[in-house]
N, C-alpha and C positions, 0 to 999 in steps of 0.2 A: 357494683357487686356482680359477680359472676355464679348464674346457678346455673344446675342443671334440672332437667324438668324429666322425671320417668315418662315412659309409653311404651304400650302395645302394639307390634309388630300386626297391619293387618296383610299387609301385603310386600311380595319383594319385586323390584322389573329392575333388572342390572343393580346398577349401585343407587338407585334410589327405593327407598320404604315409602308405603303409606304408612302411618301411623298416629294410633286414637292415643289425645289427651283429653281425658274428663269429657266424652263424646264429639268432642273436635278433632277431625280430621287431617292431617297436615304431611308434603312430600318433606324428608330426609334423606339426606345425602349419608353415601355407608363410606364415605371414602377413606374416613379415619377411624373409624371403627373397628375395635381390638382382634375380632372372630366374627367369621359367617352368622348370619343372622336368617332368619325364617319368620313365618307367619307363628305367632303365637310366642315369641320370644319378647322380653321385654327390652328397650335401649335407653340408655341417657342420654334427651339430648343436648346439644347446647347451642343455640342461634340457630339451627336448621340443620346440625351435623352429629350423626350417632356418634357420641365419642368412646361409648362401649355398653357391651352387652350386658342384663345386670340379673341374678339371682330373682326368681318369681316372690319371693316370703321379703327380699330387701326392696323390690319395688313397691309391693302394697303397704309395705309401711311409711315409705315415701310418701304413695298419693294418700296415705291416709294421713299426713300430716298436712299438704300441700291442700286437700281439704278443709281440713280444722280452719288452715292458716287463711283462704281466699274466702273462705265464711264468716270469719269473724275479724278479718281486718282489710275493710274494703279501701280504706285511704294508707293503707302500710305500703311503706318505701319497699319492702322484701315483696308483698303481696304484688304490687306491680310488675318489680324483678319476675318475679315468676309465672305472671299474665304475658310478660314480653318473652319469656321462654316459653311458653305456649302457643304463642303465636308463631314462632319461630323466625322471629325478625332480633332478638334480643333488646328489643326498643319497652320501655316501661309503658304499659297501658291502664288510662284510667277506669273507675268502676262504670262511667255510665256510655263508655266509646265500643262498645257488642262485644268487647273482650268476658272470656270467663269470668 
């Protein structure tokens, strides 16, 4: 399964972002990325690669599902899915290996 995981732009140096998921930290790559992006923009990403920029009201309802979802289903196949887009490796991570 392929997801994408929102985040907050905190920072930009050329084509790489920092960017906060659920207070985790992580570089992204802007190389495919629809439009410029800044500090305080939100992006989608997927495996380590902004694939686009997203509406501030469409991203927090994102994490506000992505929450629901890694709280209440800590052995869910999607919950992984989207532990491994967080990490930005796209690899599934378990609930007890320091993934969110």
């Amino acid at each position: 399964m392929c997801l994408g995981v929102p985040g907050k732009v905190l920072e930009v140096q050329g084509n790489v972002a920092v960017v906060d998921f659920f207070g985790l930290r992580r570089p992204v790559l802007l190389d495919v990325v629809d439009e410029p992006v800044a500090p305080g923009d939100f992006v989608l990403n997927h495996v380590g690669y902004a694939i686009r920029r997203i509406p501030p009201d469409q991203a927090q309802a994102t994490l506000a599902f992505y929450e629901q979802l890694l709280g209440e289903a800590a052995e869910d196949a999607m919950a992984a899915d989207v532990r491994g887009e967080i990490t930005g490796t796209g690899e599934p991570k378990g609930p007890d290996d320091g993934s969110v």
